[in-house]
Each structure stands twice: as structure tokens, then as C-alpha cells.
C-alpha positions as CSV (number, residue, x, y, z in Angstrom):
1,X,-33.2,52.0,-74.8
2,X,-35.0,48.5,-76.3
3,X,-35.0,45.3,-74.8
4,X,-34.2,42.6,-76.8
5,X,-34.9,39.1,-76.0
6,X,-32.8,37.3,-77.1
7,X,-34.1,33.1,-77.6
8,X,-31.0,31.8,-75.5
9,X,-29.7,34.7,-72.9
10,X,-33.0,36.9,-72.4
11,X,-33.8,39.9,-72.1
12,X,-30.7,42.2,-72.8
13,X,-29.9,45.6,-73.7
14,X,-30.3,47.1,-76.8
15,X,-26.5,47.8,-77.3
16,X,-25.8,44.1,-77.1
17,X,-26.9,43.6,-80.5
18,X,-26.2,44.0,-84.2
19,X,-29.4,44.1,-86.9
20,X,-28.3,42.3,-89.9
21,X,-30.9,44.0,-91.6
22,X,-34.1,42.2,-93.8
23,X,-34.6,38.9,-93.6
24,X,-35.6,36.5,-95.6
25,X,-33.8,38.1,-98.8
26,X,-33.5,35.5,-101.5
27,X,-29.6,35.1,-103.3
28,X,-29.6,34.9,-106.9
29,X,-29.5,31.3,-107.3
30,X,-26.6,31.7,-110.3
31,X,-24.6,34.6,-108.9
32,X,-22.3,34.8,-111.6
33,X,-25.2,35.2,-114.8
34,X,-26.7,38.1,-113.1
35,X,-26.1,41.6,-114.5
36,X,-24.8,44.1,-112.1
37,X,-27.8,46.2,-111.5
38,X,-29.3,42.9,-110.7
39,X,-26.7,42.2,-108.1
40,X,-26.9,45.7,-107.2
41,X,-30.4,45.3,-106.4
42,X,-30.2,42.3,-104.6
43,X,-27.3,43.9,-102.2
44,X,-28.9,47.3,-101.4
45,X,-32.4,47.6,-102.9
46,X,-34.8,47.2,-99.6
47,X,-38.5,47.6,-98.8
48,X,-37.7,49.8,-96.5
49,X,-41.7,50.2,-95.8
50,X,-43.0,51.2,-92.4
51,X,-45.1,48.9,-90.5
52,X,-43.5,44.8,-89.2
53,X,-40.9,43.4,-90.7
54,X,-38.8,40.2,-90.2
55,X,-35.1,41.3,-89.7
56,X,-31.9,39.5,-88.2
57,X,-30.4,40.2,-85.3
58,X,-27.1,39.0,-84.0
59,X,-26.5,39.1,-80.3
60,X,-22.9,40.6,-80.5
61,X,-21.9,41.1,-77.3
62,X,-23.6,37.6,-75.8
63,X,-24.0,34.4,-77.1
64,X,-22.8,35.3,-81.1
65,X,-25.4,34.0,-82.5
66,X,-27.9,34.8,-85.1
67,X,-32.2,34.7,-84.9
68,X,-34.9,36.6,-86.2
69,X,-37.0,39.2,-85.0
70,X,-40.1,40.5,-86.0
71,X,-40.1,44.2,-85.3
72,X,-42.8,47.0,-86.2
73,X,-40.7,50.0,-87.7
74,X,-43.1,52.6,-86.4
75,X,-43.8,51.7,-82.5
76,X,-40.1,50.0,-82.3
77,X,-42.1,46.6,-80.6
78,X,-40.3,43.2,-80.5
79,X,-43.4,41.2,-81.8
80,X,-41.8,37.9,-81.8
81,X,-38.6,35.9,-82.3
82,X,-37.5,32.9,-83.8
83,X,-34.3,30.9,-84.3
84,X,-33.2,29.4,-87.4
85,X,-33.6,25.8,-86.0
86,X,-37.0,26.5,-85.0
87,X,-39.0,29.1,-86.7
88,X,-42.2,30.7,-85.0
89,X,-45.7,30.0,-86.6
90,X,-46.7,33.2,-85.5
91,X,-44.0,35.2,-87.3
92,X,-44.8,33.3,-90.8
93,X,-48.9,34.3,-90.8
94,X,-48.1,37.8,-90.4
95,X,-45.5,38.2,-93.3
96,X,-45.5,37.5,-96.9
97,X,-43.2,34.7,-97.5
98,X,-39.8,34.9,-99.3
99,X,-37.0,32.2,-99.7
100,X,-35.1,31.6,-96.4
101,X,-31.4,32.8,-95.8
102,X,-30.3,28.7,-94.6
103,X,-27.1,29.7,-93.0
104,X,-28.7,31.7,-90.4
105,X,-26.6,34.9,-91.1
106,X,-27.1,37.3,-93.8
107,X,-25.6,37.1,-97.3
């Protein structure tokens, strides 16, 4: 089983938690212009590469609330965390950056 820290309760177990899957997924800006293979891709087409990723994470069965985690997909280790108040430096200079999700949850 992982441990999970999550930034308000701790350290918790694994089953506390729900991964909201990549993060940092940009929404189509205009929504309703978009083609559906376009939407399609924006709903289901992932990366899906090994190595770390940013993801979300929602601590279902604590506090309810939403942060990010930055995960490597090969060793399962919990490199870092951040909220979406307060991001980590750390988490930023070892990803390529993409437009934020603002609402803390994903889309």
C-alpha cells in the first residue's frame, strides 16, 4: 500500500484518496467552436508516458479537498506536493509547463 501525504492531514493511506488524473490539462478556451474530435481529445487523449508526472489527487475520505502530486509512474514515489493556493517551486522545474486547471479540481 502507498502513503500519501496529504498538505493538510499527513501521511494517510493510499485508499483515502481519489487520482483525478493529469494535471495541468488546458480547457478549450471556446468550448462550444471546437469540433468533437477536438473535445474528444481534450477529454481522454493523455500522455500516458512513463517517468513523473503532475497529477491531482483528492483526499476523499479526509479533508475533501483537492492538491497536486508529483508522482513517477515507474517507482510509484510521491516526489512532491503542492496545493492550489501555494504551488511548489520544485514541482514546476521538473515539468514542462501547461496552463493551470484554476478551480483546483479537474475539468
Amino acid at each position: 500500500m502507498l502513503l500519501i501525504e496529504c498538505p493538510w492531514c499527513g501521511p494517510r493511506a493510499e485508499t483515502e484518496f481519489s487520482c483525478g488524473g493529469e494535471a495541468d490539462i488546458a480547457r478549450p478556451y471556446d468550448a462550444d467552436r471546437i469540433t468533437d474530435k477536438e473535445w474528444g481529445d481534450y477529454l481522454f487523449m493523455r500522455k500516458n508516458l512513463r517517468g513523473v508526472h503532475r497529477e491531482q489527487w483528492l483526499h476523499a475520505q479526509g479533508c475533501r479537498r483537492w492538491f497536486k502530486a508529483q508522482r513517477d509512474t515507474v517507482s510509484y514515489a510521491f516526489l512532491g506536493y503542492e496545493t492550489f493556493e501555494r504551488p511548489l517551486p520544485s514541482l514546476d522545474s521538473h515539468t514542462p509547463g501547461n496552463a493551470g486547471n484554476e478551480e483546483g479540481k479537474p475539468s
